[in-house]
Structure formats: structure tokens, C-alpha cells
C-alpha positions in Angstrom: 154.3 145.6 126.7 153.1 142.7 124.2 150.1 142.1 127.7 149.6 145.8 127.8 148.3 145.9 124.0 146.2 142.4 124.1 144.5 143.8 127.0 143.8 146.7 125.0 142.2 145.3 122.6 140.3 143.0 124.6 138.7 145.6 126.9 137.6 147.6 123.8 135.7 144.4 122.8 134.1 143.3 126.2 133.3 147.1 126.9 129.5 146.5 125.3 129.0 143.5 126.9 129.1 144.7 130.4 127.3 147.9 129.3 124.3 145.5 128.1 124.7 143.7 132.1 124.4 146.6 133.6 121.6 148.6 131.8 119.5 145.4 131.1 119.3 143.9 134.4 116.0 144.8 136.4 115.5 146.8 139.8 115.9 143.9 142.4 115.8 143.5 146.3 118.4 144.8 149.1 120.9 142.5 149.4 119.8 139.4 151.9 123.6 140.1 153.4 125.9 143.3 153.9 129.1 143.3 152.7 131.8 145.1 155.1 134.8 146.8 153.2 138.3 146.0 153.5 140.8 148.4 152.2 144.1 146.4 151.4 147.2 147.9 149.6 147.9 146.2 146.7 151.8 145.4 145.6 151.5 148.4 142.7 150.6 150.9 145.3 146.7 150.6 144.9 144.2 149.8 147.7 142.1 147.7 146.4 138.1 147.9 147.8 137.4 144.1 148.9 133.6 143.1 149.7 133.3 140.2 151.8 130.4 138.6 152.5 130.7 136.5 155.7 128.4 133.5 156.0 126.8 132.4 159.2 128.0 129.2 159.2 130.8 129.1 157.2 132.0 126.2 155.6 134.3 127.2 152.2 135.1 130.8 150.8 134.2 131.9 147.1 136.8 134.5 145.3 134.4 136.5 142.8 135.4 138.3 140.1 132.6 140.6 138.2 132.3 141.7 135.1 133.9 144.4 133.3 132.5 148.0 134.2 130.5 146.2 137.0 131.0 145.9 140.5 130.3 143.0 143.3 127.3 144.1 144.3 125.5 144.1 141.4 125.3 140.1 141.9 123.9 140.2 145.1 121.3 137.6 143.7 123.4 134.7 143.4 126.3 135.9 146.1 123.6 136.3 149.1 121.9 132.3 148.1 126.2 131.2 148.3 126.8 132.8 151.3 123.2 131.6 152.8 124.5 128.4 152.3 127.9 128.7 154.5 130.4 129.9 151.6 131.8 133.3 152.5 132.2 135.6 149.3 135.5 137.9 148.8 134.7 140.1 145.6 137.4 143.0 144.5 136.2 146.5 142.8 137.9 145.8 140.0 139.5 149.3 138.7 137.5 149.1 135.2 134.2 149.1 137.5 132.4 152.7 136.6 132.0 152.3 140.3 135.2 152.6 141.0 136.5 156.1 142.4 139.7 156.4 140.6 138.1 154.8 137.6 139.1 158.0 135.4 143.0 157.3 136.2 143.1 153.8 134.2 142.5 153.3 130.7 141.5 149.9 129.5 144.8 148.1 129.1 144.7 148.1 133.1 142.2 146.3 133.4 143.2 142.6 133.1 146.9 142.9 134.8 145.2 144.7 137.9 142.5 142.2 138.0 145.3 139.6 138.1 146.5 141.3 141.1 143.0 142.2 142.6 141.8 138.5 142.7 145.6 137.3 144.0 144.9 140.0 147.1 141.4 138.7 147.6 142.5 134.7 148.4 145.3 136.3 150.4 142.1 138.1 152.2 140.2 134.6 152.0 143.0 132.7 153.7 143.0 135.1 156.7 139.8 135.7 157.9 139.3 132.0 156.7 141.8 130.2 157.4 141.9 126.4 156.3 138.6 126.7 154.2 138.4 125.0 151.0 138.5 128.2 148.2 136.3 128.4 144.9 136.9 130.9 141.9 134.1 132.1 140.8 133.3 134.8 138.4 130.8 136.8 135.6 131.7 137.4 132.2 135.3 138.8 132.4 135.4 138.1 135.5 135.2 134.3 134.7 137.9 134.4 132.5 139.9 135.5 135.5 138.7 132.9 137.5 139.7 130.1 135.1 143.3 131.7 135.3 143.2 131.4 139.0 142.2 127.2 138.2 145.1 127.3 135.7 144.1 128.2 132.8 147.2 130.1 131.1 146.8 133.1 128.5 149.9 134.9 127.1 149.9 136.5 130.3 151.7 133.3 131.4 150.2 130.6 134.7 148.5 132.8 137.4 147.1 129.4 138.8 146.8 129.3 142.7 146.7 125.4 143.4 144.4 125.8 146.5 141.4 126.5 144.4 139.2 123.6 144.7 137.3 124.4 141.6 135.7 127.0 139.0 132.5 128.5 138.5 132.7 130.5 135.2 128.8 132.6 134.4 128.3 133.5 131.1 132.1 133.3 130.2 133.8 136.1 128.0 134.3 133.9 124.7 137.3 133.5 122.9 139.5 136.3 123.3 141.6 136.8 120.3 145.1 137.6 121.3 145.0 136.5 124.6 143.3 133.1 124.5 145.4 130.8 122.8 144.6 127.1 121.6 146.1 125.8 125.0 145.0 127.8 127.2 142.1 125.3 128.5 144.7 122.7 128.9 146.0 123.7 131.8 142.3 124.0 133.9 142.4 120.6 135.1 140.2 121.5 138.4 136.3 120.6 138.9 134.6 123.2 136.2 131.4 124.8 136.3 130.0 126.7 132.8 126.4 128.4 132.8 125.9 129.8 129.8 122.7 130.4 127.1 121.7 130.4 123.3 121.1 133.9 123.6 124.3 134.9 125.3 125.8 137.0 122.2 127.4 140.6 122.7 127.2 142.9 119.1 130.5 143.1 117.8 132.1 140.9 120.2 130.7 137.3 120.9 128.7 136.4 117.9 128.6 132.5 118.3 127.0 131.6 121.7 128.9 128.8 121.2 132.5 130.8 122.0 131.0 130.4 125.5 131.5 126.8 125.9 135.6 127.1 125.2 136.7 126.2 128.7 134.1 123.3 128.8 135.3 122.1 125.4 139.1 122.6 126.1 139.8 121.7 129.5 141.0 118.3 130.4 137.4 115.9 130.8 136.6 115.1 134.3 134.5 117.1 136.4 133.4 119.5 134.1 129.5 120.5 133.5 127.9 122.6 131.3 124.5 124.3 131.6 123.2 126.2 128.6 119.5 128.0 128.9 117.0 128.2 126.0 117.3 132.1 125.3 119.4 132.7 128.1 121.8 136.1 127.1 124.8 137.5 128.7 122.4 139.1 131.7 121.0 135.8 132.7 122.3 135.8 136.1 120.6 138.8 136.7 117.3 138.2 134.6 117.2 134.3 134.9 113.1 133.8 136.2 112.7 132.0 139.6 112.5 128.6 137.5 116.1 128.9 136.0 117.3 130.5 138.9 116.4 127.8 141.1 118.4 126.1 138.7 121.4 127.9 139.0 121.2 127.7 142.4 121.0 123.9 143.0 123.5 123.1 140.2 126.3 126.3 141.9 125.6 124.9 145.4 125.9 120.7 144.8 129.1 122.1 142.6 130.3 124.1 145.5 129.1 121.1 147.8 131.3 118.1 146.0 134.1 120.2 145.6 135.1 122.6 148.2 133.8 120.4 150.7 134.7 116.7 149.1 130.9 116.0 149.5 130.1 112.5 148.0 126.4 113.3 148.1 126.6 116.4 146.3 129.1 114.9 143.6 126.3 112.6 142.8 123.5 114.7 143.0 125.3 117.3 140.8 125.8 114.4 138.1 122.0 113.5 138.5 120.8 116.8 138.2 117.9 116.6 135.9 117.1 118.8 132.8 114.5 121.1 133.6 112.8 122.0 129.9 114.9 124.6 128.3 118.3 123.9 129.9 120.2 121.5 128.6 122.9 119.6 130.9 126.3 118.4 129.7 129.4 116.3 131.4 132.7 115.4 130.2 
């Protein structure tokens, strides 16, 4: 009951944040990939929609979460470079997605104990149709917040940690989340940890301080954490970033992905070299 009421409260919150994603983010290209649809029954009776994007030559398998009231696809940008690059994608339609078709038959305390379950399906997915690749967690918004739990990162939802993640990749992260965040809660994300964020990224009546944004990075044990902020980057800025920042994005996900999922030295190093283009700043701990 006590999780039932924090998510409550949360999903009122992050409610105009994902509206601002999804109505601020321009027309773009089809997809460079096609996701195929798997229908898997979840443990509460559910079948949850799973996207999977398979890569050509696959080589490690990201679990995405998106963010609230948007759907997988809507990140085709960033998902199609991953999976160009050999890292399959498995991305739930999370229930709170206005995409979703029973969408109407959850209110907003469903949404984080279903996307618990959602992203726990997905690497069950993941470790099928690839079995014995290295798996990232990798997520927008809420949807990051969700993949730091899967790295170990505990709320007062308790550990929903999976060990076999290899790493975090948290975009434009949901902030500090009063009454389900607690001080700790970084503590326990001791895997490789990747924050883009920007001075912009601020949601009315929600996440005031960009700042908030940075929790994980500040929190987490150091080692193997980096942190990207953009001059007047906002929450939308993996959908709006120009083709200079998201080149940026790119290089930095991919060398993260690289030295992480795949133990590459070379892209540890290159990762940790990455310069500063002008208007990003870079930090390590």
C-alpha cells in the first residue's frame, strides 16, 4: 500500500514532463530499423508489448525503458545508432504510455510497480533471443530511474537490482523523487554509470533545479561514473539535441556501451578522453 501511494504521487509530478517530450520533440525520420513485437504474459496477468530491435551483428543487448506517457519508438534516434552498432534493443510499452491500448484501465499508481515488472520481463526476453550477451539498462526520464533500479539502485520499493547488468545509461534522469528516493538510494548503484543531462533540463512544477538531475552521478559509489551536461539542453534533448550534440551523445553512449558490455580497453580509454566539445561539459568520479 505505502508503494501504491509514493507512486501516486510521483506520476502526478512527472506527468508534465513527458507531456513536454512528447509535444516538443520535432517530426523526424522512419526508423533506420523495424522493431518486431513480442507479446509475453507478464506474472500479474498482463501481456506486456516488447519491441526488439535486433542488430546485424550483434554483440551486447540494451533493456530500454522510456519515459512516462511515451513509448519505445519515440527514441528511434538514439535506439537505431545502438543497434547500428551491434547492441540489440528490448524496450516494453510501458502501461502509462498514451500508446498503450489498455492505457484507460490503470491509473497512475500503476505505473512504477508494472514498470518494475515490464523491464524484469524484457532481460528475461534479452537472455533468450540473446543468450550469453553482456546486458546494459538504459532508459529516458522515468524510464532512467528504472534503469538505475535494475543497476541497484534501491527506493522504498526495496533492491530490484539484476546483477548481470553490465552498466547504466540514465538520459535526462527524473530528479529527485520525494517519497520514493531516499538519501541511500544511489548507494547501492555501484555499476559503470552514464548521466546525460542539460542546464535547461527543468520540468514546471516538478524539477526546478537542473541540478536534481545529477543525483545518481553525485550519489553513487565513484568509479566509472560520467556525466555529460549540455549548455541549454532541456528534458527533450534526446530528441532535439542538433547533429553536433548528438554526435556527442553518440560517441560518449557507444565507447560507454563499448568498455562495459563488451570489457573493451580501448573504449574505456577513449570514453575517459573524450574531449569537451564547447557547450558540454564532461565530468568523472
Amino acid at each position: 500500500m505505502l508503494i501504491r501511494v509514493l507512486a501516486a504521487g510521483l506520476l502526478l509530478s512527472v506527468a508534465p514532463m513527458t507531456a513536454a517530450v512528447a509535444q516538443t520533440a520535432p517530426a523526424a525520420a522512419a526508423p533506420a530499423f523495424e522493431a518486431r513485437h513480442l507479446m509475453i504474459p507478464a506474472p500479474d496477468g498482463r501481456t506486456i508489448d516488447i519491441s526488439v530491435w535486433a542488430a546485424p551483428e550483434e554483440r551486447g543487448v540494451i533493456v530500454f525503458s522510456s519515459g512516462f506517457n511515451s513509448a519505445p519508438a519515440a527514441y528511434h534516434r538514439i535506439l537505431s545508432e545502438w543497434v547500428s552498432h551491434g547492441y540489440t534493443v528490448v524496450a516494453p510499452l510501458h502501461v502509462d504510455s498514451l500508446q498503450h491500448p489498455d492505457h484507460d484501465k490503470y491509473d497512475n499508481r500503476a505505473a512504477f510497480s508494472t514498470r518494475i515488472m515490464d523491464v524484469a520481463v524484457a532481460r528475461g526476453v534479452a537472455r533468450h533471443i540473446a543468450p550469453g550477451k553482456p546486458m546494459i539498462a538504459a532508459g529516458h526520464s522515468f524510464g532512467s530511474l528504472i534503469s538505475a533500479i535494475e543497476g541497484g539502485a534501491v527506493t522504498v520499493a526495496g533492491p530490484h537490482g539484476d546483477p548481470e547488468i553490465k552498466g547504466v545509461i540514465e538520459l535526462s534522469s527524473p530528479g529527485i523523487i520525494q517519497g520514493l528516493v531516499t538519501p541511500t538510494t544511489w548507494e547501492g548503484l555501484d555499476k559503470p554509470l552514464l548521466v546525460i543531462t542539460g542546464d535547461k533540463d527543468v520540468v514546471p512544477g516538478f524539477a526546478t533545479d537542473w541540478h536534481d538531475h545529477r543525483a545518481a552521478f553525485d550519489g553513487s559509489p565513484a568509479g566509472d561514473k560520467t556525466l555529460l551536461i549540455f549548455a541549454d539542453g532541456d528534458h527533450s534533448l534526446i530528441a532535439r539535441a542538433d547533429d553536433a550534440d548528438f554526435a556527442t551523445i553518440v560517441e560518449a553512449t557507444e565507447a560507454f556501451l563499448d568498455a562495459y558490455a563488451l570489457g573493451d580497453a580501448a573504449a574505456k580509454a577513449r570514453l575517459n578522453a573524450l574531449p569537451a566539445p564547447d557547450g558540454v561539459t564532461i565530468e568523472r568520479r
